[in-house]
VEXMARSE-737954 format. One line per 8 residues: number of its first residue (from 0); for each residue x negated, y, z negated of C-alpha. Coordinates in steps of 0.05 Angstrom, whole numbers. Each point is the difference from the previous one (the first is absolute). Layout:
VEXMARSE-737954
NUM) X Y Z  ...
//
This chain:
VEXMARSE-737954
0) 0 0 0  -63 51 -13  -24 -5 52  60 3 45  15 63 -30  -68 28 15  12 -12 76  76 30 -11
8) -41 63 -37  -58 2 54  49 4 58  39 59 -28  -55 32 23  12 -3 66  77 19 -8  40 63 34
16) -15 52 -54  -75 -24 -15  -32 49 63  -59 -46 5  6 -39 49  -17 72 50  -66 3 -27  -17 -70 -1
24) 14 -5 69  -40 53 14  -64 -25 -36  13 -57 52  -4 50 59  -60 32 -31  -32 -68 -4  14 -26 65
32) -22 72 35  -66 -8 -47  -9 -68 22  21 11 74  -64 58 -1  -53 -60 -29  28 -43 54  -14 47 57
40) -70 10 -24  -17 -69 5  30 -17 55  -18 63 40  -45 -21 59  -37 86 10  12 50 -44  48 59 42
48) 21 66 -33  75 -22 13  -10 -64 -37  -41 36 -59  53 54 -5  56 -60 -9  -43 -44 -45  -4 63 -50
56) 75 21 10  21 -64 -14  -49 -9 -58  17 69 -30  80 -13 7  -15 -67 -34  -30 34 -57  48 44 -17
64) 53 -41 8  -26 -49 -59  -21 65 -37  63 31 -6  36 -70 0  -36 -18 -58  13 71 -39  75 4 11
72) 8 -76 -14  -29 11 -80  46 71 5  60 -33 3  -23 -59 -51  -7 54 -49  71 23 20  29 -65 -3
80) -39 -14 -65  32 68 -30  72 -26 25  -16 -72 -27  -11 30 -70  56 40 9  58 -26 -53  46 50 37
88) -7 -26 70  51 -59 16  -47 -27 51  -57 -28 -26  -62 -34 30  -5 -60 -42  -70 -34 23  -79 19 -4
96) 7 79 -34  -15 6 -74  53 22 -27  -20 63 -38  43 57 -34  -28 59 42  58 51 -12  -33 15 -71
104) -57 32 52  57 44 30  11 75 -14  7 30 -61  70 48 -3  31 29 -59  71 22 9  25 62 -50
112) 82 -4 -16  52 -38 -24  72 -18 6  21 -37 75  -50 40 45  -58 -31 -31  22 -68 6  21 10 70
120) -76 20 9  -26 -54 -46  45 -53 42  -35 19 60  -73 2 -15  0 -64 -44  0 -28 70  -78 24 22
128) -39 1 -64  -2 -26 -75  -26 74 -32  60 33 -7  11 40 -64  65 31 -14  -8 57 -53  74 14 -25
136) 33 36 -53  20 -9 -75  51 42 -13  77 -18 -15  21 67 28  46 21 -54  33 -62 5  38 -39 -51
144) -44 -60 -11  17 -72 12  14 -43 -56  -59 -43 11  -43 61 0  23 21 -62  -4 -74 -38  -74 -16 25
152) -15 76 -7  -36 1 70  -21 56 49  51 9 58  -26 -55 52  61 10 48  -54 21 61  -57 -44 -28
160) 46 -56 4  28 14 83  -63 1 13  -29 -58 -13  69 -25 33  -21 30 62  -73 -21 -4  23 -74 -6
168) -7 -55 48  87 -16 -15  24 68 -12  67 -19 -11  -7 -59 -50  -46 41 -35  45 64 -7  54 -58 -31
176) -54 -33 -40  -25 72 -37  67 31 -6  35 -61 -33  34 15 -63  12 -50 -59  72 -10 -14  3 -36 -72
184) -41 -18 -58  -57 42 -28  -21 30 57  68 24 33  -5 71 42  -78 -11 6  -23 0 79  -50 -59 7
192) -47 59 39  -5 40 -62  -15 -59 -38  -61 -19 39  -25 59 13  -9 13 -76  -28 -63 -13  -47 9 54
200) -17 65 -36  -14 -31 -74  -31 -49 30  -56 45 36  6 51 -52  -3 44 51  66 8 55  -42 14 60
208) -38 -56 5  62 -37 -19  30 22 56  -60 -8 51  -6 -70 -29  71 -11 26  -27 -3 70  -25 -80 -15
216) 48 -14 -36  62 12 44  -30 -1 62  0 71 16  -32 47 48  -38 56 -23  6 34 -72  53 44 -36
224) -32 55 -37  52 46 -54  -32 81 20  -8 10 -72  24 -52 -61  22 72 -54  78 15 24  12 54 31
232) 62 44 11  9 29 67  28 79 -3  22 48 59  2 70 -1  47 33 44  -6 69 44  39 36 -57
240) -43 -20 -58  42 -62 -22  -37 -56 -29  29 -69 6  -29 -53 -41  33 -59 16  -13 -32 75  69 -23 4
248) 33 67 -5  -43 28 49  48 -4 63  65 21 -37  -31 56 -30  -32 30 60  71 -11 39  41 32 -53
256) -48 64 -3  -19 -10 70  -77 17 -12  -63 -37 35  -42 -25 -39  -66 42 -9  -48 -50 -45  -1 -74 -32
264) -44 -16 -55  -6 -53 -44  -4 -9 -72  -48 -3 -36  -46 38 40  -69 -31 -13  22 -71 -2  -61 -36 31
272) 0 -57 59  6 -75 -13  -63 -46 0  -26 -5 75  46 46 38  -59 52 11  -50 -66 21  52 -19 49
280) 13 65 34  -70 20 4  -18 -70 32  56 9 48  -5 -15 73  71 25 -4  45 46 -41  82 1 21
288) 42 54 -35  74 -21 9  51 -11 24  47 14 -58  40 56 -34  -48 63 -7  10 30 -64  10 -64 -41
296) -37 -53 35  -63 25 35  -22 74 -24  4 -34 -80  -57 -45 12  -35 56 27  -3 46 -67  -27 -56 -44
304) -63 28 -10  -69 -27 38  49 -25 60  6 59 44  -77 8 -1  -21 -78 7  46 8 71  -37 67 26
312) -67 -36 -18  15 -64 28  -33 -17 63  64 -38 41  52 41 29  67 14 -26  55 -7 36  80 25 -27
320) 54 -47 27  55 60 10  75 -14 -21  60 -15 50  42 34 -37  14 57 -55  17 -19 -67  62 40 -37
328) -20 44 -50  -75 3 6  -17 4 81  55 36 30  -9 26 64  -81 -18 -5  -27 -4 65  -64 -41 8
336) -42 62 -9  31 13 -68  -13 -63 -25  -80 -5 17  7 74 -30  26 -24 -72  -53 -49 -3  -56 51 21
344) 27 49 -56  3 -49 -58  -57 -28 22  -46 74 -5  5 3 67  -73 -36 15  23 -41 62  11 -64 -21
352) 37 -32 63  -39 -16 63  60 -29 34  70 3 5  39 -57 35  78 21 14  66 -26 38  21 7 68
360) 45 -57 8  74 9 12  52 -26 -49  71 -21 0  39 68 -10  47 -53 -42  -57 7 -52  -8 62 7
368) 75 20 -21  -2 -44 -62  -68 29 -23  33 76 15  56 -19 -43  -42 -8 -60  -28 69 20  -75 -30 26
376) -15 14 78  -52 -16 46  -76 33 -13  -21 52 58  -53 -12 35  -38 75 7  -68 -19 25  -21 58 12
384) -2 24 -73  -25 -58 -19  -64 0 47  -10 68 -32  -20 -30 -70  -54 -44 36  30 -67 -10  -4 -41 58
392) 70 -37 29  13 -66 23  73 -16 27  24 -60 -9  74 -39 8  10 -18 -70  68 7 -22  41 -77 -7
400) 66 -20 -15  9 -33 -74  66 -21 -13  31 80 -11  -57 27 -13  -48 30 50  -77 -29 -21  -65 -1 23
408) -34 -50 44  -53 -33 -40  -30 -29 55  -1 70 51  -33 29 -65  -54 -51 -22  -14 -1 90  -14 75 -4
416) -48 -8 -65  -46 -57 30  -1 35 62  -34 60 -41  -43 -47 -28  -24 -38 65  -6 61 33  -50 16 -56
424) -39 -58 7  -2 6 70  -36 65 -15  -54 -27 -47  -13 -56 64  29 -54 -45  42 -37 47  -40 -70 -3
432) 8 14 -81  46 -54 -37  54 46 -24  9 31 66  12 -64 31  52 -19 -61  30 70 17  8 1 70
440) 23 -73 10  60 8 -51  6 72 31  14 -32 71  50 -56 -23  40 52 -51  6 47 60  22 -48 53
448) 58 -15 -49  21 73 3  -1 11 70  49 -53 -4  52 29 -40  -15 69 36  13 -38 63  65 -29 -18
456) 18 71 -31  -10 33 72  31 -57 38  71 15 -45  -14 66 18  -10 -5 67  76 -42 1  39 45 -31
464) -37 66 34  13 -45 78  65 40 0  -34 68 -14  -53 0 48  26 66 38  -1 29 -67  -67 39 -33
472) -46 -17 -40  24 40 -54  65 -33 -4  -18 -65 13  -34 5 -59  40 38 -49  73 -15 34  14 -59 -60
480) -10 61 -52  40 54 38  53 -59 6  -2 -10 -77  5 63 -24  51 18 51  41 -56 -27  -9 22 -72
488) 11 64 15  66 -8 39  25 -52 -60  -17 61 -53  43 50 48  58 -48 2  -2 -7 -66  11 76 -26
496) 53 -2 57  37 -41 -27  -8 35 -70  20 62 34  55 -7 43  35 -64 -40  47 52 -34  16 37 61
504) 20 -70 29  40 -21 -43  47 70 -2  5 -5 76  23 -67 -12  54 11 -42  21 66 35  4 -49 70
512) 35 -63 -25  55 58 -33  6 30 72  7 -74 29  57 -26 -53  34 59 15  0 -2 80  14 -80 5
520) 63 1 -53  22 59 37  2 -22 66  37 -65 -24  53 37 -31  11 36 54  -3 -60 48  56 -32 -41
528) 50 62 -10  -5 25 74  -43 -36 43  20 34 70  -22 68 -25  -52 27 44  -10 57 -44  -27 -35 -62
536) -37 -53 50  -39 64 33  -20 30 -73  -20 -79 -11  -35 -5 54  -35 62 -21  -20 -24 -66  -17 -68 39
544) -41 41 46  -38 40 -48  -15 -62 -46  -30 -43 57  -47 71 24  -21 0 -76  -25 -72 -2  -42 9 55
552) -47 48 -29  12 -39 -68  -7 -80 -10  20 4 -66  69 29 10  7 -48 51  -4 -66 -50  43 35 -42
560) 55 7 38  -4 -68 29  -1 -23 -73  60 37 -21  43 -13 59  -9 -79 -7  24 10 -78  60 44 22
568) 25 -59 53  -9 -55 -46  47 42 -63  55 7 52  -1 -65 29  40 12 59  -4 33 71  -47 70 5
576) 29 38 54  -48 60 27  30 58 34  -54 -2 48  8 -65 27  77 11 -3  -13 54 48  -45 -32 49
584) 48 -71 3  59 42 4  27 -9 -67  -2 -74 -8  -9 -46 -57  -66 -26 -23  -11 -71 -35  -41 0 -60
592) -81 5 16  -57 -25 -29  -42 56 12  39 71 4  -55 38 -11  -25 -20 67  42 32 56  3 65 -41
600) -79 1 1  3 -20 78  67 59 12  -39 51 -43  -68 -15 41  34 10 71  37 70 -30  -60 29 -32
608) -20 30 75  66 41 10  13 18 -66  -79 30 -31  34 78 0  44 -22 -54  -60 -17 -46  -20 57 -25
616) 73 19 -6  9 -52 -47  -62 14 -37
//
């Protein structure tokens, strides 16, 4: 069986995805041109300067051919090596490659935030390297505590905990396994994540290594690092001189006095950095500021003391991941040049951000609507005042669809990184090293899958748009918003309509259906006491007249009349004689119809022509 499996493992080497079988065919070309040239001198009867000149071309080619065969063959062992070792990769070459952990070798990024951004960043870079270290906040906010919290008397670990979710090989069974609460017994209302994390903690004696030594035990990518292990209270003053010292009062606050907010600080004001947060940004290859809400989840970590500085000093570039959208209460109407301004201002303006990466990608304007609702909207893109604080800007498509919610794409983000990073390499003439090869390989297979999904996004939007092609570009593109806002828009105007005029309505109503009783019973009675009396058939056909002119310009009238001459027929039960028919048949009898109102309509409709200049006299 071993050694069957070594000939199953030796020829996966020659499968469809290996790309070695080019070169080792053209080592064979280079041999047989090298050996061709020995042949020809041996077997050449006189030397001739045509027969020199081939023996050397064919020589030289042969060369180089085994030269270069022979270099890109061990390239792409290394490659497949790097994929072999590669516990991400579902295709594996199982056969003569040591199997090695080489990812530990991979770049080293540190990513500043907390709350869904940064595990939307963290999901998306666990994918190229091991060194990841997520530097996240302590602080409860102002919030009421959780009753584990308060029974094991721990620090809030609410973003410690997501991520080490999101830096896990099983995100989701580890998200259930951490936030698991106990039911009964002894330890009912405790979550099984605080619990460990605080043993982990006694254990060490010290939280931070507990915490990094949490990466071998669960199986996790990177490290979790707390900004600073003293709590700290997160305060806003507003443009009016209001202080707010409770995070979670923040957005109602500034909406009731409708006042930006001018500066966050945090409490206390000296609190000092956790154990290895200042080693891992100054070692950083890498250092990611956001995504995430501004004032509460990015620009807090960045007034712990020590932190602002280790960034400006390190040597790797920083990059801000820019929001989609504005958050109630803190960001309103922030454009993207307000945002990179906040951070330079609490940051003493010393230019911390090399690079700013921000979305161009459309979005369903369904999304849109739900997120205006709550009173967020999209972020506006001014470039132009953004160039002007010297941060350079990379566009990228990197909103995504999550359910309701409107996220960003981990993958379109962790892409744009690495391609930072290789693009660095490429400058220091490292592209034969190790962790450019890592890089680049997983760089080419991640973006081959999103080229798919933007290819099936332009194909729908090439069907639905096949209609449209006379149209512009402009509203080809924008004609599903106009549509749903028109559509909204109409539905709101029908809607105070029908507030408005309902009254109105309903008067006209009643003053119509009087007028209607009173013409059909009177034309009965009539009917019945003289029915041969033109007179009182020409001042009915008159009211008959005017009645039928009416309903044309008015639908409702119409329906009510219908309505109330049905109900008069069936209370009398018997034969309804109309003058006006009397007339035109010469006075003869009529048996009982099913549908009265009918010839009126069609008499009324053929006299409305002769009889429009006694309209306004009835009017």
């Amino acid at each position: 069986m071993s050694s069957k499996n070594k000939m199953n493992g030796f020829l996966k080497w020659f499968r469809k995805g290996a790309k070695l079988k080019r070169w080792m065919l053209l080592i064979l070309i280079g041999v047989a041109s090298t050996c061709y040239a020995v042949a020809e001198i041996i077997t050449m009867p006189a030397l001739s300067i045509i027969g020199v000149l081939k023996v050397i071309a064919s020589f030289v080619f042969g060369f180089l051919a085994i030269v270069v065969g022979i270099v890109f063959i061990q390239k792409r062992t290394l490659e497949l090596l790097v994929k072999d070792s590669d516990q991400r990769e579902d295709d594996h070459v199982k056969s003569l490659i040591f199997n090695k952990k080489v990812y530990n070798q991979g770049p080293k990024i540190v990513v500043i935030g907390g709350g869904s951004g940064l595990n939307t960043v963290l999901k998306g870079l666990k994918k190229y390297t091991d060194n990841i270290t997520a530097i996240v906040t302590v602080s409860d906010y102002g919030e009421k505590s959780t009753d584990s919290r308060k029974l094991l008397q721990t620090l809030p670990l609410d973003d410690i905990k997501e991520s080490l979710v999101a830096l896990s090989s099983n995100d989701e069974l580890m998200e259930d396994i951490l936030n698991y609460e106990f039911t009964d017994g002894k330890l009912a209302s405790l979550s099984l994540g605080d619990i460990y994390l605080l043993a982990m903690q006694k254990y060490y004696n010290d939280f931070p290594k507990g915490v990094e030594a949490t990466r071998e035990i669960l199986n996790i990518t990177g490290k979790v690092l707390p900004v600073t292990m003293e709590p700290i209270q997160i305060c806003a003053e507003l443009e009016d001189g209001t202080i707010i010292e409770s995070r979670d009062k923040i957005a109602d606050i500034v909406g009731k006095k409708k006042s930006k907010i001018n500066r966050i600080f945090i409490s206390p004001t000296n609190c000092r950095p956790a154990p290895g947060v200042i080693e891992s940004i100054q070692e950083a290859d890498a250092i990611i500021i956001g995504p995430g809400k501004l004032y509460t989840n990015i620009i807090p970590n960045l007034l712990v003391k020590g932190v602002t500085r280790a960034i400006k000093e390190s040597k790797g570039f920083k990059v801000y991941i820019s929001n989609i959208m504005t958050d109630p209460g803190q960001t309103d109407d922030f454009k993207l040049s307000d945002h990179l301004k906040a951070i330079n201002d609490h940051t003493g303006n010393i230019g911390i951000l090399d690079y700013c990466i921000y979305d161009t990608g459309d979005i369903v304007p369904e999304y849109i609507r739900r997120y205006n609702k709550e009173g967020a909207d999209l972020v506006e893109q001014d470039v132009s005042k953004s160039k002007e604080l010297g941060i350079n800007l990379i566009k990228r498509d990197l909103a995504t669809s999550d359910g309701e919610f409107i996220r960003h794409n981990s993958d379109a983000i962790a892409s744009s990184i690495i391609e930072l990073i290789c693009e660095d390499l490429k400058f220091q003439d490292k592209q034969n090293d190790p962790q450019y090869l890592i890089l680049h390989n997983r760089l080419k297979s991640i973006n081959k899958k999103i080229d798919k999904t933007n290819v099936k996004k332009e194909k729908k939007k090439r069907n639905t748009n096949s209609k449209n092609k006379k149209k512009s570009k402009f509203l080809n593109k924008y004609e599903e918003r106009m549509d749903s806002i028109k559509q909204s828009d109409e539905k709101t105007k029908k809607h105070k309509e029908h507030h408005i005029f309902g009254s109105k309505n309903k008067d006209a109503n009643k003053a119509s259906t009087k007028k209607t009783n009173n013409n059909i019973f009177g034309t009965k009675q009539k009917s019945k006491i003289n029915g041969s009396n033109i007179s009182n058939s020409d001042k009915t056909n008159k009211s008959v007249n005017s009645r039928e002119d009416k309903n044309k310009y008015n639908n409702f009238e119409k329906n009510i009349i219908k309505q109330r001459t049905k109900s008069a027929i069936l209370e009398n039960k018997g034969t309804v004689r109309n003058s006006i028919l009397k007339n035109d048949l010469n006075d003869t009898e009529l048996k009982p119809s099913r549908k009265p109102s009918s010839p009126v309509v069609k008499r009324g409709s053929q006299l409305l022509s002769t009889d429009r200049k006694n309209i306004n006299k009835i009017d």
